[in-house]
N, C-alpha and C positions, 0 to 999 in steps of 0.2 A: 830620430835624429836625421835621416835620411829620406827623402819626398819618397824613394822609390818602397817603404817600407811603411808609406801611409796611405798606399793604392788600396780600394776596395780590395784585391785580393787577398790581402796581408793586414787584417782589422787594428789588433791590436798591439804589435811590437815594441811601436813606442817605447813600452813601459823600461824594457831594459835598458836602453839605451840610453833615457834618463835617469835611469838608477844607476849607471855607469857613472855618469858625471859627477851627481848628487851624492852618491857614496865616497863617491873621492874628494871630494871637498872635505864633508864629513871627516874620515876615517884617516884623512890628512891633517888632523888636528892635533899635532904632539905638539904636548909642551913641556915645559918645566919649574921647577918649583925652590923655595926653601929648602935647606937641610931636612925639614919636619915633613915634608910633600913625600909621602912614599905611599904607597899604596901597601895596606894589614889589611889581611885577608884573615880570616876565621875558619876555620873545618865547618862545613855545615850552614854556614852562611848561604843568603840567598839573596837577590839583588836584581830587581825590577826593574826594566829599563822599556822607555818607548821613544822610537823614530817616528819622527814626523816628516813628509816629504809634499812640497805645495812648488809645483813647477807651471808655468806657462810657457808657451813658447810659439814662435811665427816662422814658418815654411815658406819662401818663398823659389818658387821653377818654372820655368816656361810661361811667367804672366801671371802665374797666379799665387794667390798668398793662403795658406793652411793653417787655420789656431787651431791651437790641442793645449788642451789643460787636465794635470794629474796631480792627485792627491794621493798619498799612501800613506797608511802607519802602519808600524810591526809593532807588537806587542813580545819585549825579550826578558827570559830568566838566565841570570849569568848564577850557578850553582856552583858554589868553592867547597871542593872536595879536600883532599890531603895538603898539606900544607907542611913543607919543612923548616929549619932551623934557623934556616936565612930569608923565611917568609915568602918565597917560591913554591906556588899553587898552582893547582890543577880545576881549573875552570873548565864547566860545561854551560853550553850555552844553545837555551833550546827558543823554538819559536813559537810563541804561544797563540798569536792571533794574528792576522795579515788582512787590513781595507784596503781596498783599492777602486778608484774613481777613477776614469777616463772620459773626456768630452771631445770627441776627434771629428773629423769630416764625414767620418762612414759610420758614425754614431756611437752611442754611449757605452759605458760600463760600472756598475756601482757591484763590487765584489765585497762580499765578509765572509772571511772561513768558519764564523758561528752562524752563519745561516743555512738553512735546510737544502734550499738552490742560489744557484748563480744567479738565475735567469739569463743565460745567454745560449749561443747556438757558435754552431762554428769554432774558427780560430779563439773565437771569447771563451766558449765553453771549456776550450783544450785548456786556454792561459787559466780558468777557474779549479779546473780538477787541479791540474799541477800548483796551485800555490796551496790549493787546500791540501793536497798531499806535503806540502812542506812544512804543514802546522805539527807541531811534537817531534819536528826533524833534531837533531841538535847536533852542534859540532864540539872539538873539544879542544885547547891550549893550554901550556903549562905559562906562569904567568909569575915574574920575579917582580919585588917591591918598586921598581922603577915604571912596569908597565911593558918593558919585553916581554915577545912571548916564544914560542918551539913547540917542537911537539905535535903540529896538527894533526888532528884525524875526525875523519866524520862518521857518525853515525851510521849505521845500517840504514834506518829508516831514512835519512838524507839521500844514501846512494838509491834507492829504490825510489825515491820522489823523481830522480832523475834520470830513470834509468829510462829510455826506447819509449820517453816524452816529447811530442812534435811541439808543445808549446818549449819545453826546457830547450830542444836543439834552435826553434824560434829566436831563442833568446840571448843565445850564442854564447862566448867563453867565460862571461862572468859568471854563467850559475852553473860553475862545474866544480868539481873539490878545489881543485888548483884554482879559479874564481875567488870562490868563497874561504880559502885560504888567508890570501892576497887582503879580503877583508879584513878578517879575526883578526889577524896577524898586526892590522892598523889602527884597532875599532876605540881603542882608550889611548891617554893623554900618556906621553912615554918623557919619563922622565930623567935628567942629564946626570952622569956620575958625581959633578962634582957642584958644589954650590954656584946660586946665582943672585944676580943682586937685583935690587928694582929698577926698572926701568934698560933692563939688558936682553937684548935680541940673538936671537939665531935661526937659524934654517932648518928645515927637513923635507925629503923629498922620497915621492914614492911613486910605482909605475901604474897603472892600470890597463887591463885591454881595453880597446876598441872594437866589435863587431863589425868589421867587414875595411877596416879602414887600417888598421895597425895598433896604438897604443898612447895613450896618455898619460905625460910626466905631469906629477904635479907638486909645484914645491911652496912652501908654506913658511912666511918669515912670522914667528913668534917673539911676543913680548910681554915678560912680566910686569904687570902694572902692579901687583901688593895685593893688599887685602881690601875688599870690600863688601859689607853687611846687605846678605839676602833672606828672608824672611829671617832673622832675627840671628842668623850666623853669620860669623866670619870665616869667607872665602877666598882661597886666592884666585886673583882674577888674570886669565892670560888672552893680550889680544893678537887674533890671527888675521893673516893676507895673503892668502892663495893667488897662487899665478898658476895658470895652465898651457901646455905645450901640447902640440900633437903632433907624432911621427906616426907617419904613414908608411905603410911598407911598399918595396915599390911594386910587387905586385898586386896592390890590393886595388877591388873594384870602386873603391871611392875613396878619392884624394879631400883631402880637409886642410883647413889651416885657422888658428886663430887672428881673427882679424881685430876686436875690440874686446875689453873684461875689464871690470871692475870686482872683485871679492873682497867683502870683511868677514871677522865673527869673532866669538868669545868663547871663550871657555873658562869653569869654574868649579874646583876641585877641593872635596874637605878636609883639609890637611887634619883635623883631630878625628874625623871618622877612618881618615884613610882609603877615599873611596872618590870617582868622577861624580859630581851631580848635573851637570850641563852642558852642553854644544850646542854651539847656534854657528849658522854661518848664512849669509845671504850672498847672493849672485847675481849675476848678470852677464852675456856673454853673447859676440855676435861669431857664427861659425861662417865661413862662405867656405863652398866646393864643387867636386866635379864629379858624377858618375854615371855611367852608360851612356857617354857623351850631352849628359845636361848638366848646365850652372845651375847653383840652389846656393841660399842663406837659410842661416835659422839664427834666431835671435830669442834668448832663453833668459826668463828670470824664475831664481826659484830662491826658497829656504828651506834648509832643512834644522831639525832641531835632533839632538841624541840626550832625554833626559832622563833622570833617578824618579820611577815611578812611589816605589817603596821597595820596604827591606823585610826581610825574614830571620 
């Protein structure tokens, strides 16, 4: 996100920083439903889910302009363990597989944690162990039929992916429990107490950190459009419009501001399974700022997708 953190000496950082944004759009997707829209959870249920993340973006500092292009997916098991009276579960949710592409100025990266090597060296090789180590990490939420969650706690194997990693401190406040919290915590479609009707809106808003800059609001006006038939079900269909803010702290060594953005997406939930089957969200967004006394823009279009792989 930052010219000074796509110098040769710093290869691969990018990645968090746009998985900062991308996840908050994402994870920013609550919505609401029907009376029948609740989320039934099962004991022993299992539930396959894949993130897809396709970002480009243009750097431009001092005269010159920087493309970088990242592609990621996670491969997720969300596992529903105990379940009480009022349909309030206890989900675990582990990471099965992590790709990741990068095309930057100081050159490539094609990462798979089912492959034997990284092939990289350096800052690449640090960012390869540490996500391979985050494969089988898993964290955990207790999760009521609206889609609230509590509860967080992370894994052993989470806090050891993370623990006195030069690539995880690389990557700064999002990939820390309290991070990855902030996630979970937003990662499915949150559902409103009381009925809604078609074509009725509302808001939601959630914080994100920033690495090196401060913190990102992001609020999200949802709208139920009703039902409409996707491979041969009826789904309810909710559309989103992300806006984002960024405060900066005032100490912090780069100041940012949104200067242009455009966001839509959808989402699409099986009110007879009881369960999310899709997120989509597309962006666009121009940053301009200031740090170690240089102006820079960056100009970022991505999508990210959050889908229902299969079930167990």
């Amino acid at each position: 996100m930052f010219p000074t953190r796509l110098r040769p000496a710093g290869r691969f950082p990018a990645v968090l920083s746009l998985a900062v944004l991308g996840l908050g759009v994402l994870c920013a997707a609550a919505g609401a439903g029907e009376p029948a829209l609740r989320y039934r959870f099962q004991e022993g249920q299992k539930l396959n889910y894949a993130m897809d993340q396709k970002i480009t973006m243009t750097i431009s500092a001092g005269g010159q302009e920087v493309p970088v292009e990242v592609h990621q997916v996670m491969d997720l098991t969300w596992a529903v363990g105990a379940v009480d009276k009022d349909g309030k579960a206890r989900i675990t949710q582990t990471i099965d597989r992590i790709r990741v592409k990068v095309d930057g100025p100081t050159g490539k990266m094609d990462f798979d944690s089912q492959a034997a090597k990284t092939g990289e060296e350096g800052e690449g090789q640090d960012l390869g162990k540490f996500l391979k180590g985050m494969v089988g990490a898993s964290t955990q939420v207790t999760m009521d039929s609206r889609g609230q969650t509590s509860d967080f706690k992370a894994s052993d194997k989470f806090k050891e992916a993370l623990k006195e990693n030069p690539a995880a401190a690389m990557m700064g406040p999002m990939f820390t429990e309290k991070g990855m919290e902030q996630i979970m915590n937003r990662s499915g479609v949150v559902f409103p107490a009381g009925d809604i009707t078609k074509g009725q809106s509302w808001t939601s808003s959630l914080d994100m950190p920033v690495p090196g800059a401060g913190k990102m609001v992001l609020t999200t006006k949802t709208t139920f459009e009703g039902e409409e038939k996707r491979d041969g079900k009826a789904l309810a269909k909710l559309s989103l419009a992300p806006t984002v803010k960024l405060e900066t702290d005032k100490d912090a060594p780069v100041a940012m501001q949104v200067k242009e953005q455009e966001a839509k997406g959808t989402a699409w939930f099986d009110g007879a399974a009881g369960r999310l089957v899709e997120t989509e969200v597309s962006q666009t967004m121009l940053l301009q700022g200031e740090g170690g006394g240089q102006a820079f823009s960056n100009k970022i279009k991505q999508r990210t997708t959050f889908k229902l792989a299969g079930t167990k």
